[in-house]
C-alpha positions as CSV (number, residue, x, y, z in Angstrom):
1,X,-88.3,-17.9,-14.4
2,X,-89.4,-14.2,-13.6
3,X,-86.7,-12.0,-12.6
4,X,-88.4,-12.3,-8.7
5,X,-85.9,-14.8,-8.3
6,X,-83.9,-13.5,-5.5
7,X,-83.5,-10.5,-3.3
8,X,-79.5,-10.1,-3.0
9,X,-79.4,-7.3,-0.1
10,X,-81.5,-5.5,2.6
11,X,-81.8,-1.9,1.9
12,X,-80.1,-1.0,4.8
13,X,-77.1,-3.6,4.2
14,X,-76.4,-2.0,0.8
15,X,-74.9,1.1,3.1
16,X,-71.7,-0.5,3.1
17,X,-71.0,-1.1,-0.1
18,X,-68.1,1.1,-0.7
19,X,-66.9,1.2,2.8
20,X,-65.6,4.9,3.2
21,X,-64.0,7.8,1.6
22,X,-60.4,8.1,0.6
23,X,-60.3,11.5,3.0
24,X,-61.4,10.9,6.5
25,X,-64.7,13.2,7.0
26,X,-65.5,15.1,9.8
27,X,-69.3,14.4,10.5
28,X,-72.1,17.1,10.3
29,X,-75.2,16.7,12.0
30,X,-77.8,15.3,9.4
31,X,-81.0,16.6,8.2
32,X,-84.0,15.1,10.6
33,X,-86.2,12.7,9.3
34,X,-88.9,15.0,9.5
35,X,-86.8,17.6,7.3
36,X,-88.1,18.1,3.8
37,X,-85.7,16.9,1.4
38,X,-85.6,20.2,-0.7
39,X,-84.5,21.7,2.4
40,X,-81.6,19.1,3.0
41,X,-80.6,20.1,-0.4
42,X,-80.9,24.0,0.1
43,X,-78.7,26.2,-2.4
44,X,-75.3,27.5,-1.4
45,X,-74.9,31.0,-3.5
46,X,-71.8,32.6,-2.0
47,X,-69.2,33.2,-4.3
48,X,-65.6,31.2,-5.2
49,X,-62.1,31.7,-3.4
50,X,-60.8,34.7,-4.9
51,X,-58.6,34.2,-7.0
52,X,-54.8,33.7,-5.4
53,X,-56.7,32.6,-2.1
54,X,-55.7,29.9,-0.1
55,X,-58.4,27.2,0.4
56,X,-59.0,25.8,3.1
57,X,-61.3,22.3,2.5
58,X,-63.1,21.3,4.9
59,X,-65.1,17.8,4.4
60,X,-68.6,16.8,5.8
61,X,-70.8,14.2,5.5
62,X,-74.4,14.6,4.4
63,X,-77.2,12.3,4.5
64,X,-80.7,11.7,2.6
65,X,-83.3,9.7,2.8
66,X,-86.4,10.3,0.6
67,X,-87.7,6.4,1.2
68,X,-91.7,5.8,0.6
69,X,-93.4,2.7,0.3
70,X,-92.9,1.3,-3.3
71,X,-88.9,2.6,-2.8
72,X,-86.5,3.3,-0.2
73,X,-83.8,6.1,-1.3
74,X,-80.6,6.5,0.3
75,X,-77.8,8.7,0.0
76,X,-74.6,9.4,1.3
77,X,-72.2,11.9,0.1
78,X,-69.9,15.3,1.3
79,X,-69.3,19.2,1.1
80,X,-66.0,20.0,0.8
81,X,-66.6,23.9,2.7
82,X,-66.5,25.2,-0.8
83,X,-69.9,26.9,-1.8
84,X,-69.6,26.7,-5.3
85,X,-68.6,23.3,-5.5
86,X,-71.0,22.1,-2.9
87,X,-73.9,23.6,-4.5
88,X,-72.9,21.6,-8.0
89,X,-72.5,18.4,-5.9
90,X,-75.9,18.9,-4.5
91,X,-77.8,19.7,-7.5
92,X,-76.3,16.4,-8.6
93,X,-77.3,14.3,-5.7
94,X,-81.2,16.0,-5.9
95,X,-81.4,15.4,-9.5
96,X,-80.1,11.6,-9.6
97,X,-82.2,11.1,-6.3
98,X,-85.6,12.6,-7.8
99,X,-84.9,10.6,-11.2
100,X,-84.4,7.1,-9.1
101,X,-87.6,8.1,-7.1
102,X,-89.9,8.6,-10.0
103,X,-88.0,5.7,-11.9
104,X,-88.4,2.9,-9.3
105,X,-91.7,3.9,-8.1
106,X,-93.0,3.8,-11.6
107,X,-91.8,0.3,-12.4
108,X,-92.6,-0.7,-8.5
109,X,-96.7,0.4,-9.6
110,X,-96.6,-1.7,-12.9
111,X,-95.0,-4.6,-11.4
112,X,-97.2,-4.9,-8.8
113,X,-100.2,-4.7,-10.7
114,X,-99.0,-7.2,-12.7
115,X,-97.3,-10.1,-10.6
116,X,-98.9,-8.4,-6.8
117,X,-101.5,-11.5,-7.2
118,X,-99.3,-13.9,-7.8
119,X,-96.1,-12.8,-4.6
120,X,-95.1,-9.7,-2.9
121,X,-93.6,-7.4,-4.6
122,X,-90.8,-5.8,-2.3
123,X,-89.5,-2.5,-2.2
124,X,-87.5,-1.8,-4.5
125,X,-84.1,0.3,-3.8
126,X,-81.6,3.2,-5.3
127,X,-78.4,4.0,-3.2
128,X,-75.9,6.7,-3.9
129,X,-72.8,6.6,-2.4
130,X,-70.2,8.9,-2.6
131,X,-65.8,8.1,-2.3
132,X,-63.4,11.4,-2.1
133,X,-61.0,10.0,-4.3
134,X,-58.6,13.3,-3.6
135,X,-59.7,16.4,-1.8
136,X,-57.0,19.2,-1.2
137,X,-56.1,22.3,-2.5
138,X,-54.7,21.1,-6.3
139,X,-58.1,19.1,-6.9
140,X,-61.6,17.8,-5.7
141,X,-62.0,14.1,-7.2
142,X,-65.2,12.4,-6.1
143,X,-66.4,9.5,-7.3
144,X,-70.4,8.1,-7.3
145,X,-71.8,4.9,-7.2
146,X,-75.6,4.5,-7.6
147,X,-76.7,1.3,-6.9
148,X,-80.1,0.7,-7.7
149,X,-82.5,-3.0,-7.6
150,X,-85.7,-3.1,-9.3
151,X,-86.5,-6.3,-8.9
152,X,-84.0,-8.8,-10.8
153,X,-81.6,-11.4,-10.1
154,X,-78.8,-8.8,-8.7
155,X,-78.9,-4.9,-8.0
156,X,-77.6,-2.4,-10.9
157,X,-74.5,-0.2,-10.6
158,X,-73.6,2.9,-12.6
159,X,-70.8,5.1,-12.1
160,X,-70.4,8.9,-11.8
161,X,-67.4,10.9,-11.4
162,X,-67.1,14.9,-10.6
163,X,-63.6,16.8,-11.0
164,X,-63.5,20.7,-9.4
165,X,-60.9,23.1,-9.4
166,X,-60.7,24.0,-5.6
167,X,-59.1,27.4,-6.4
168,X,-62.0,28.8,-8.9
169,X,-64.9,26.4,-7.4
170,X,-65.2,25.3,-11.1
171,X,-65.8,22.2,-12.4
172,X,-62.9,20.4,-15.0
173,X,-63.2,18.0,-17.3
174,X,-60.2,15.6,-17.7
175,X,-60.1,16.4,-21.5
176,X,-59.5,19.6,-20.6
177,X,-55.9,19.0,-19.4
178,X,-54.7,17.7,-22.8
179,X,-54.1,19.8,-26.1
180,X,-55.0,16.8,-28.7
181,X,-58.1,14.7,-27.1
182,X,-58.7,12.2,-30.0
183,X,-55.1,11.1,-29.6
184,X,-55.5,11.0,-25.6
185,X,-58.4,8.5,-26.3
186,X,-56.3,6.6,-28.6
187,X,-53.4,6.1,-25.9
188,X,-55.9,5.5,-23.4
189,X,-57.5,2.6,-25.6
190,X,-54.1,1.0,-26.1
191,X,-53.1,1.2,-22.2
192,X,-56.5,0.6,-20.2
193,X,-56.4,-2.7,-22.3
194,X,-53.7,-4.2,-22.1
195,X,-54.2,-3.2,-17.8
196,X,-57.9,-4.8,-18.5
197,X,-56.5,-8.2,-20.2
198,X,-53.8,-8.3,-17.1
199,X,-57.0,-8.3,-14.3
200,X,-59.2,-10.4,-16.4
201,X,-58.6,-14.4,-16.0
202,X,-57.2,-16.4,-18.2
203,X,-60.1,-19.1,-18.9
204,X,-62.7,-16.3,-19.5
205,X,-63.6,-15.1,-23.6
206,X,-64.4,-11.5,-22.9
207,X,-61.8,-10.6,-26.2
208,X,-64.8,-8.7,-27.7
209,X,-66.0,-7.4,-24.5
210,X,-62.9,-5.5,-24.1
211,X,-62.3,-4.3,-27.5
212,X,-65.4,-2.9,-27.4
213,X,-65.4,-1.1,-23.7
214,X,-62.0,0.4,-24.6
215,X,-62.6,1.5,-27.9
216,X,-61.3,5.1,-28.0
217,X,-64.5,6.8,-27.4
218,X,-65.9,9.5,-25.3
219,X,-68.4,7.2,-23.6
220,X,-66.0,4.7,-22.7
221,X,-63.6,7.0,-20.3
222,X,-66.6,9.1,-19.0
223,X,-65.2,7.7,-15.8
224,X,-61.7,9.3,-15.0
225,X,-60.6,10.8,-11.6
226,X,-56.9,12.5,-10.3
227,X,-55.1,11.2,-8.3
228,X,-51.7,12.4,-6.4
229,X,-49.8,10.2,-8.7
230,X,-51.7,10.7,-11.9
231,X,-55.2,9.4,-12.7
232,X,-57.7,6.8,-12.4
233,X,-60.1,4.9,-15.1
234,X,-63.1,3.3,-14.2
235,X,-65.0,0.9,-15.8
236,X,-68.6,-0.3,-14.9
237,X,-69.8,-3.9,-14.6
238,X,-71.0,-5.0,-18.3
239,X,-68.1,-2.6,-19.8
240,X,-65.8,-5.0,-20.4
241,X,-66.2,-8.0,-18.7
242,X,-69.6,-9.5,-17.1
243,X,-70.8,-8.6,-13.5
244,X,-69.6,-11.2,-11.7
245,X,-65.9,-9.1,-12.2
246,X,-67.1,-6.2,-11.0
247,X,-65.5,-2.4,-11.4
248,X,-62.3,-2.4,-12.8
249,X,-59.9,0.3,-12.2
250,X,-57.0,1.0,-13.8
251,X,-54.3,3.8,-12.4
252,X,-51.8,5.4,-15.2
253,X,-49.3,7.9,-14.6
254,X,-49.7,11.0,-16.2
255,X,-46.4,10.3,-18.5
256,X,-48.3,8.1,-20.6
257,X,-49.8,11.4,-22.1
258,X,-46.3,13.0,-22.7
259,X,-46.7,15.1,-25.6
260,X,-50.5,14.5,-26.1
């Protein structure tokens, strides 16, 4: 059976797939349709909080939509009233949205040539949606999801996460905040899967699945956000169990890295 077999969600349905932000936003007017997208996504260049400063975040939703026949773009994501870091978070957003464009609209052409005779080929999707996992003054935590369907029995999901340092504007990398990272990805291996076998039911062999997603590598904890208790791992669908179980997140206080 070609992978035409069934179209899961409308574009516009796939909106709600993570359902709001951990930090209620207050709501910016939106770029106009008519706006370019390269001005949607214009460059903040004023400088960080100096240095002692008291921030003051303010969050506000921003929109895109760079849809064209052969794909329909979405995107949905905030500023935080920070320059620095809202100029980071856009170059992201234009960068991931210009890669899905030429991606799906590449794949969209072939396809079509290949199986237009034969049905209609439909539109095929990439959504990025964006969840404030913690936004105040001791850390910006945002967390992506990028949806994208090209086509096949279900959509695609990949996972993104950006940590900044309100106070400097700078991005941090959660490595950063331990002295001896090889042995942080060690304890992290050890507890993220015994939290893993815990969600995962009984009746379903995923043993090597799991072993595998929470070896202690790099790779495998790319996805790691603060939180006001301590921090948050993420896994993708496919990591370490099949998609039908979905993202798995697993919360550990920050004790678990005593001494590391």
């Amino acid at each position: 059976m070609h992978k035409y077999g069934i179209i899961l969600w409308a574009v516009m349905g796939v909106m709600g797939v993570m359902g709001g932000c951990a930090t209620a936003p207050e709501r910016s007017t939106t770029a106009s349709e008519s706006t370019s997208a390269s001005e949607r996504a214009s460059v903040v260049t004023e400088n960080a909080p100096a240095k002692g400063q008291k921030v003051a975040i303010q969050i506000t939703e921003q929109t895109r939509d760079v849809s064209e026949p052969g794909c329909q773009i979405k995107a949905r994501y905030f500023h935080y009233g920070i320059p620095t870091v809202d100029q980071e978070i856009d170059a992201f957003v234009t960068s991931q949205l210009k890669e899905a464009r030429d991606s799906l609209l590449k794949e969209h052409e072939a396809d079509k040539a290949e199986f237009g005779a034969e049905r209609e080929i439909p539109d095929y999707y990439f959504m990025l949606e964006a969840e404030s996992v913690r936004a105040n003054e001791e850390g910006i935590d945002i967390l992506f999801s990028l949806t994208n369907y090209r086509g096949g029995a279900h959509d695609g999901l990949a996972l993104h996460t950006l940590m900044f340092d309100p106070q400097t504007g700078k991005r941090v990398d959660f490595f950063d905040r331990v002295q001896n990272p090889e042995v942080a990805l060690d304890v992290l291996s050890v507890e993220c899967g015994k939290k893993v076998r815990e969600m995962i039911e009984e009746d379903m062999d995923v043993e090597s699945m799991i072993v595998d997603g929470t070896a202690p590598k790099r790779e495998n904890f790319a996805n790691i956000l603060r939180t006001d208790e301590g921090f948050r791992v993420y896994f993708e669908p496919y990591q370490v169990a099949p998609w039908a179980v979905g993202t798995l997140v697993v919360d550990l206080p920050w004790s678990v890295l005593d001494g590391v």
